[in-house]
Each structure stands twice: as C-alpha cells, then as structure tokens.
C-alpha positions as CSV (number, residue, x, y, z in Angstrom):
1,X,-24.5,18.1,7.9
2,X,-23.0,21.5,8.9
3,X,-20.1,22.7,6.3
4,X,-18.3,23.9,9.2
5,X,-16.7,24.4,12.6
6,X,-16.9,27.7,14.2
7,X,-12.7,28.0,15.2
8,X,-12.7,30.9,17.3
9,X,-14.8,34.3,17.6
10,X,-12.8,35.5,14.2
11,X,-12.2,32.1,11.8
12,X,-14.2,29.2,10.9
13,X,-13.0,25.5,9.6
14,X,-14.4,24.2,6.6
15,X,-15.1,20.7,6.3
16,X,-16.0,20.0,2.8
17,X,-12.5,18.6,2.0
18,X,-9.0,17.3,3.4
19,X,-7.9,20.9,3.4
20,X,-10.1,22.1,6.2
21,X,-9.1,25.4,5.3
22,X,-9.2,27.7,7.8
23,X,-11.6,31.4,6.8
24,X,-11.5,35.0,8.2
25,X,-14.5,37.0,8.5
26,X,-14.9,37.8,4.4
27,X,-11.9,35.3,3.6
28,X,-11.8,32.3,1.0
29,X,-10.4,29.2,1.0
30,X,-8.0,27.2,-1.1
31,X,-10.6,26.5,-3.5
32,X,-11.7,30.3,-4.0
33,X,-15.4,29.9,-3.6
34,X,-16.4,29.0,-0.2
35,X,-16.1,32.1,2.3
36,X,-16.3,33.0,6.0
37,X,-19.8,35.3,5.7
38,X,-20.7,36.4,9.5
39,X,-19.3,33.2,10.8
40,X,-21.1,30.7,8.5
41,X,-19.2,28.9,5.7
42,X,-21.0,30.6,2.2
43,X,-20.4,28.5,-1.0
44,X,-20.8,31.4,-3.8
45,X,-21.3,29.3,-6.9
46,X,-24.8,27.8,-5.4
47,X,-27.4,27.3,-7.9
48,X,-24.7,29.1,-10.3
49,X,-23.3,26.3,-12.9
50,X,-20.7,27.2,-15.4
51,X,-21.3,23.7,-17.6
52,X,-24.3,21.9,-18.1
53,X,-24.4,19.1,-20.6
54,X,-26.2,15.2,-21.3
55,X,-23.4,13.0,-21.5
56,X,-23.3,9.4,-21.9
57,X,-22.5,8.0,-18.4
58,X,-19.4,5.9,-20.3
59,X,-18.2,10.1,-20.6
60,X,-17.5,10.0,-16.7
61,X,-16.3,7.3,-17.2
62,X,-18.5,4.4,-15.9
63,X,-18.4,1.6,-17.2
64,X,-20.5,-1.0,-14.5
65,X,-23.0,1.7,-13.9
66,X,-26.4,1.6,-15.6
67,X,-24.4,1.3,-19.2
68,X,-25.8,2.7,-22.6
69,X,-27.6,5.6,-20.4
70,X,-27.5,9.5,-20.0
71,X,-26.5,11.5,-17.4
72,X,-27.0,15.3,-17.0
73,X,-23.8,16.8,-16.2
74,X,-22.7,20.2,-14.2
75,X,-19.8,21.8,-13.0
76,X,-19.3,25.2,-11.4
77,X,-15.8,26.9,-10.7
78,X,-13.0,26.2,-8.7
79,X,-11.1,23.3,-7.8
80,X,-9.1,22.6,-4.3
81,X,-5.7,21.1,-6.7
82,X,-3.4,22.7,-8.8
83,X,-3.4,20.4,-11.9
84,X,-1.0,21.3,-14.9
85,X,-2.6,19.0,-17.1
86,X,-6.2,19.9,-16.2
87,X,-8.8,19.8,-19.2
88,X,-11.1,21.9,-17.4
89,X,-9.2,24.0,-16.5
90,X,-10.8,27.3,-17.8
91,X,-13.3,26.4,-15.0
92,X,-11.6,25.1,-12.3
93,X,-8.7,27.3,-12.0
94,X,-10.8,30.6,-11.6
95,X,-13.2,32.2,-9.1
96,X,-15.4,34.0,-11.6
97,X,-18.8,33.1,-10.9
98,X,-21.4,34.0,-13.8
99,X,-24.1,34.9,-11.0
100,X,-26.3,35.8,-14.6
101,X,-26.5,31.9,-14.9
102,X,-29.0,30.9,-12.1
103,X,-30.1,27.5,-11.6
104,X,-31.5,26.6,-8.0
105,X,-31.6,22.4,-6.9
106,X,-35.1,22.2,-8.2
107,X,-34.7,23.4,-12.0
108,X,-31.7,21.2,-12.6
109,X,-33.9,17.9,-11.1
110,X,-36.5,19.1,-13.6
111,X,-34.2,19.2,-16.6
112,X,-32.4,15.8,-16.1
113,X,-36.2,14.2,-16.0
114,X,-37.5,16.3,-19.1
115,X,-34.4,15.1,-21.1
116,X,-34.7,11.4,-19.7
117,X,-31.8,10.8,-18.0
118,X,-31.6,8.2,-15.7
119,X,-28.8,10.1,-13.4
120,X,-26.6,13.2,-12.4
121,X,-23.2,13.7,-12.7
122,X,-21.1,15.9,-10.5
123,X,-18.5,16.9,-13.0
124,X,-16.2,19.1,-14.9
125,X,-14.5,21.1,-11.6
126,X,-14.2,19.5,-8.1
127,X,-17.5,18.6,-6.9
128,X,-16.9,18.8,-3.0
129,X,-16.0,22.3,-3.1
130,X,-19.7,22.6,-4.0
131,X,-20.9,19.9,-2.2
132,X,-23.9,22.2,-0.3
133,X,-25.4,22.6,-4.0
134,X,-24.4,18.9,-5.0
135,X,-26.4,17.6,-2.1
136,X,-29.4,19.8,-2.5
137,X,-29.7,18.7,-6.3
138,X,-28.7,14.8,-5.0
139,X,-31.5,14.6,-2.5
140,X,-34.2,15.7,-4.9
141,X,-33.2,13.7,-7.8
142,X,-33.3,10.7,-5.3
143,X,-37.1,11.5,-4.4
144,X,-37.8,11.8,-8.5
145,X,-35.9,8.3,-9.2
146,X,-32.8,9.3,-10.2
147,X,-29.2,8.3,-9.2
148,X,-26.4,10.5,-8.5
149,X,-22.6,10.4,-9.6
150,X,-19.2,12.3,-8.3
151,X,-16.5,12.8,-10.5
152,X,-13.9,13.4,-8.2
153,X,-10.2,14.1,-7.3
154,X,-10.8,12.0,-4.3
155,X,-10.3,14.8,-1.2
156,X,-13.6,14.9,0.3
157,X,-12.9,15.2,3.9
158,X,-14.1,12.6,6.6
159,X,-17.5,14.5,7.1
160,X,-18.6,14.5,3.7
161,X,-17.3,11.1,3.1
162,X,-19.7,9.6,5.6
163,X,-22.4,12.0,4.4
164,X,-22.4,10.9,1.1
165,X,-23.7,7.8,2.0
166,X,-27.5,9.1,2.2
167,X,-27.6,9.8,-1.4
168,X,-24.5,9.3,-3.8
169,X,-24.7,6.0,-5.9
170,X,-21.5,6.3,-8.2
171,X,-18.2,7.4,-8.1
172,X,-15.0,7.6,-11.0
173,X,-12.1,9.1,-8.6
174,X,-8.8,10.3,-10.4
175,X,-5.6,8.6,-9.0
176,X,-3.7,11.1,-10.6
177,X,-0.3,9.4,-9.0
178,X,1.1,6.9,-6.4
179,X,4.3,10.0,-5.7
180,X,3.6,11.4,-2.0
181,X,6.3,14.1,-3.7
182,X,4.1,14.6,-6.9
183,X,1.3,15.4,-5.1
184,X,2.3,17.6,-2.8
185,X,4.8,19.8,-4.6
186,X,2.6,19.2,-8.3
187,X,-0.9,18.6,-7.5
188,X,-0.9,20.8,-3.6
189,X,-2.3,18.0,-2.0
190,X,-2.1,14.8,-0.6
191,X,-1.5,11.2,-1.6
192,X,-2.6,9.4,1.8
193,X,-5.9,11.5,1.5
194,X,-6.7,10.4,-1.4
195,X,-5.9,6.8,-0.8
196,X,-7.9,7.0,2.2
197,X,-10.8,8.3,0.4
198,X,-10.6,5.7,-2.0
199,X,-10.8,3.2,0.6
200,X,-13.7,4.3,2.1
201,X,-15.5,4.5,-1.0
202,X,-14.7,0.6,-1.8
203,X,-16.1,-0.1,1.9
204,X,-19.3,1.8,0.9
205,X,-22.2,1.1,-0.9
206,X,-21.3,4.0,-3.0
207,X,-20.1,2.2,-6.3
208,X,-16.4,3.0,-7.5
209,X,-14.6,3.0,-10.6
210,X,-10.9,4.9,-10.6
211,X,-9.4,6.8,-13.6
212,X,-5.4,7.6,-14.1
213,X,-4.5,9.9,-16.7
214,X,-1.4,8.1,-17.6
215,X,1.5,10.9,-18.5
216,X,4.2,10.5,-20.4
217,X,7.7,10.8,-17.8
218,X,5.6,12.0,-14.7
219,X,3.5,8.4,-14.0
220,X,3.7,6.2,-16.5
221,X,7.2,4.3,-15.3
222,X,6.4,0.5,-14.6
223,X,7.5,0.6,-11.0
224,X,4.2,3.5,-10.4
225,X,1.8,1.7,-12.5
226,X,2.5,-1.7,-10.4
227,X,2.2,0.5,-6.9
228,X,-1.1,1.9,-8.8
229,X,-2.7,-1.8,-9.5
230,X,-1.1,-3.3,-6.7
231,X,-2.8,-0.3,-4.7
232,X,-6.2,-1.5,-6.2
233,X,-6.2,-4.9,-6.3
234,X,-5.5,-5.0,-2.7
235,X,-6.9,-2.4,-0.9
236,X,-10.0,-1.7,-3.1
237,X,-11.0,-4.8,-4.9
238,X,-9.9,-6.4,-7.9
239,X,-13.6,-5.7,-9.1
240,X,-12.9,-2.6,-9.2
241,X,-12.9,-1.0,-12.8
242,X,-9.7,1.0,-13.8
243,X,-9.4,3.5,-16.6
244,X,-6.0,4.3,-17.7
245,X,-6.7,7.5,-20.0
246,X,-4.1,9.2,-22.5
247,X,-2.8,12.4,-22.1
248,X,-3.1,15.2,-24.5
249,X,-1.2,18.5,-24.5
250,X,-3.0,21.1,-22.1
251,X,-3.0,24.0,-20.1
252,X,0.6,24.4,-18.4
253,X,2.1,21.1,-20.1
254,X,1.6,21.9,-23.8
255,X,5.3,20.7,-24.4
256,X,4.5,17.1,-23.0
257,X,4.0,14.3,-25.6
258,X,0.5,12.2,-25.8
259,X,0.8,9.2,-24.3
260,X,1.6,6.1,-26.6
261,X,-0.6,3.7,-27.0
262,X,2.0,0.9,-26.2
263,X,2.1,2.8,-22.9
264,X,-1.2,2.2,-22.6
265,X,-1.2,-1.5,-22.8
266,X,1.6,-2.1,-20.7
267,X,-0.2,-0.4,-18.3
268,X,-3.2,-2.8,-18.9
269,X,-0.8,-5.6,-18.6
270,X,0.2,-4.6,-15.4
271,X,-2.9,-4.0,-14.0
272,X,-4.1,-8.1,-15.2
273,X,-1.0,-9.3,-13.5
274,X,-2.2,-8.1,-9.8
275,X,-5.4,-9.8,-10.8
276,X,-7.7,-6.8,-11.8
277,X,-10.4,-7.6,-13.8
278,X,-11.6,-4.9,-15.8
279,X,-9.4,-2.7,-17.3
280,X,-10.4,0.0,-20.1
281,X,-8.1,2.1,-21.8
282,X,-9.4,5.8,-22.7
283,X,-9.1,8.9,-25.2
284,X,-8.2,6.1,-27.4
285,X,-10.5,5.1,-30.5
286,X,-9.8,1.7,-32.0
287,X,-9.3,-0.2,-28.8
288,X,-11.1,-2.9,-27.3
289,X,-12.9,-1.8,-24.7
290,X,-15.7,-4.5,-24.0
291,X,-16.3,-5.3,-21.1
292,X,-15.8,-9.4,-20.9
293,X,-16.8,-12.1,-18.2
294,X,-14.0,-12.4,-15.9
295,X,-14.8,-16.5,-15.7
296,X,-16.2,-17.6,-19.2
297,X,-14.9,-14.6,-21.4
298,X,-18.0,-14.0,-23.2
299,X,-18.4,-10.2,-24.1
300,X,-20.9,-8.2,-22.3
301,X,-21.0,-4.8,-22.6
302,X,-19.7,-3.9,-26.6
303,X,-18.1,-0.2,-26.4
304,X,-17.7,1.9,-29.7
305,X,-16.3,5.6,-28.1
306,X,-19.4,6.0,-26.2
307,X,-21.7,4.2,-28.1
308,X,-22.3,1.8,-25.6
309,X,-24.8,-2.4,-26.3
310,X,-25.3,-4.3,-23.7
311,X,-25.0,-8.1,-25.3
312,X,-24.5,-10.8,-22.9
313,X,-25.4,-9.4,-19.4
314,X,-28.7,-10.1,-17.8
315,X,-30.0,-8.7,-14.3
316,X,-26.1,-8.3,-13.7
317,X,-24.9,-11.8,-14.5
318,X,-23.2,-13.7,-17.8
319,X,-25.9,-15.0,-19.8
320,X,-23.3,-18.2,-20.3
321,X,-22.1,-19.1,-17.0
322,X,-24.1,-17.0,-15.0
323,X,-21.7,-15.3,-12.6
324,X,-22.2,-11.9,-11.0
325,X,-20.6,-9.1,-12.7
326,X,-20.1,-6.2,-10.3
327,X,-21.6,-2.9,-10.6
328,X,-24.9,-1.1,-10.3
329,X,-26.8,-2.3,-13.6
330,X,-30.4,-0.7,-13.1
C-alpha cells in the first residue's frame, strides 16, 4: 500500500492511523516520526529500533496463540496517544531516534530464527506509526515461517486495517476505556475508532485478544467494566480472550493507587456474567490463570507468570470432551 495521499501541491495525508494527520513540506505528524519529505510520507525510525527483546508470547499478552513459545520483540519511538499511565513511556512519548542503532527488515528476520522464535511481536511504542518498517520485517518473517503479532492501541486507520490482512496473524489491542470523554480529553483520541478497529479485527482472520489496564477511579467502576464485557461479548465474540491488567504507579500518575486485587475479580465476574469465556487477570502473581475448557472444565493451558504447560489441549481441542478451543495453536 501507499502511506499516503498527496492533499494539495504543499501537504500530504497520512494514512497509517485514524489521525490522518495532515504534513507540510518538512512537517511531522501527531506521532512525531513520520514527515512530509518532497511530498512522500518518510517514517524516520525505519530499521532504527529503540527495544529489542525475546519475550515469552504470554508477555504480549497472548494467551490462545501458539502458548509456551518466544517471540522476538521491537519497538521504536513515538506513539499517536497521550497516555498518563504509559509503561513505555520513555519510548513512546519522544522523537529521539538513536540513528547509531541500525537494523534493516532483513537482520531482525535473521535474529528471531537464530534465537528460535516461532514469531514477532510489534511492541513497546505504537506499532502503526511504524507500520512501513513493521510490514517489511512481517513479509519476510512470513517467507522464513514465522508469524507476526501487533500490540496495539487499536487506531490503525481503514487502509492499514485491510492491509494487515496479507501478513499479521495476532493481535492484543488495549481498550484502555469505554468514556468517549476519557479518550478524547485523556488519551487525544477516539473511542469509536478504536471500537471500530476492534471490530474489524474480530471479523478478520487476524486473531484477537484485548487487554484493559484496569485503574483505580478512572475505569474500574462497575457500570464501565459491564459496557467493557458487554462491548465484547457482543460485538467481538465471547471467544474472545480478555486481560484485565493492574495498574502500578507511572509516569504522570505516580499519586494513583495499584489496583486491588478484589477489583480485579469483580471485574472478572463481570466479564463471566455477559458470557465471556476466558478471562485472565494480569501483573498479578498468585492468581489462577489457566486457561480451562469452557464445556467440561478440564484445565488446558497451566500459567505460572509466564511459565506457560500446555496439559490438556490437543491439535486445539479438550483432550476430555473434545471441543474446539479458539485461538491459533501452531
């Protein structure tokens, strides 16, 4: 695809996200790394990553996709929302691009297959503000066997959204809130974009599992986390996985208590009463996180953190009653 529309004889629009921000000759975007260069949209942290790790793929977190493997992770800089709580956000709220760090499509393919991961994760910042470098890497891993995973904020625009579709196999989207006002005056975005993204992924072959950072005062009041599930179990699927993860003091919101436990499972509760199925609760040690058959209850997939065993699933079914478990499993 083409990252963007020439506007007039002085701007461009970009189309990587639900911004489509629109560039000056020499100007950024909202995102502060893709520019207007001689009328063609330039994304300046290409082949220049600012994190590179091999995480477990539970770390992204997914849960029904190819379990108990490892996933080489990258993120550049930038992000296109304005998150107080962000855990990256050393990363994603700056431009700074360490151009010393260089680390074209190719080399990145080659290190997730010397280290034996089975996939590549998309992670840390945004992903679709650097979605011409994303692609690249995705396309090539998919020649050399390997899947590829987005770790997203959910804004890719309509373009990339049915782009994706040639070579993304997983995604963990944050639904960070069900407030139109939260989003907009908080976050700088938009809750309708988001949902609509979310929706297309669950009409996609593109896997999906969602993740809410559940915050003390700002989300976590039992009229949101009902619109939440509710939001889920009927306009996604109630297949698919949820992650309600605790919040920890950070960045601009260091005077904002973890979140409780008990807040935790009420918020699990909640999402059983619509019907969803699995529900895993995160930045949590000591909770059950197993991943059970929704029919027969026989346990699965045992979690321990991110040690991760796969115990009673076989070629994606319960080995006692045989029904399908949903996700991608090899």
């Amino acid at each position: 695809m083409q990252y963007y529309r020439t506007k007039n004889e002085h701007a461009i629009t970009c189309v990587l996200c639900r911004h489509y921000c629109t560039l000056k000759e020499g100007k950024n975007g909202i995102c502060g790394i893709n520019y207007n260069i001689e009328g063609k949209l330039v994304n300046a942290t290409y082949s220049h990553p600012s994190a590179l790790n091999l995480d477990p793929i539970e770390k992204k977190p997914l849960y029904h996709f190819i379990p108990a493997t490892s996933s080489l992770s990258l993120g550049t800089v930038g992000c296109n929302f304005r998150c107080p709580f962000c855990q990256n956000y050393t990363i994603s709220q700056t431009s700074q691009i360490d151009e010393r760090v260089t680390l074209p499509p190719e080399k990145v393919v080659a290190l997730a297959l010397q280290h034996q991961a089975q996939s590549i994760s998309y992670t840390y910042n945004e992903p679709v503000i650097w979605y011409p470098y994303a692609k690249d890497i995705g396309v090539l891993a998919k020649e050399a066997g390997l899947k590829n995973v987005f770790v997203s904020s959910g804004y890719e625009s309509a373009e990339v959204l049915e782009d994706m579709h040639s070579w993304l196999d997983g995604v963990n989207i944050d639904l960070k809130s069900f407030s139109h006002d939260y989003y907009k005056k908080v976050l700088k975005t938009d809750l309708e974009g988001v949902k609509e993204s979310l929706i297309a992924f669950a009409k996609s072959d593109i896997w999906l599992e969602v993740t809410t950072l559940v915050i003390p005062d700002h989300n976590d009041s039992s009229d949101e986390l009902s619109a939440m599930a509710e939001f889920i179990a009927t306009s996604l699927g109630k297949d698919v996985p949820w992650h309600l993860s605790a919040f920890y003091p950070n960045y601009k919101m260091q005077d904002t208590p973890p979140t409780p436990l008990e807040t935790l499972q009420k918020a699990k509760e909640i999402a059983h009463s619509f019907g969803l199925k699995y529900v895993y609760i995160g930045n949590v040690r000591g909770v059950d996180n197993a991943t059970y058959c929704p029919e027969c209850g026989e346990k699965l997939i045992e979690r321990d953190g991110y040690n991760t065993q796969v115990v009673g699933l076989v070629d994606g079914k319960c080995k006692k009653c045989a029904n399908t478990i949903a996700g991608v499993w090899q």
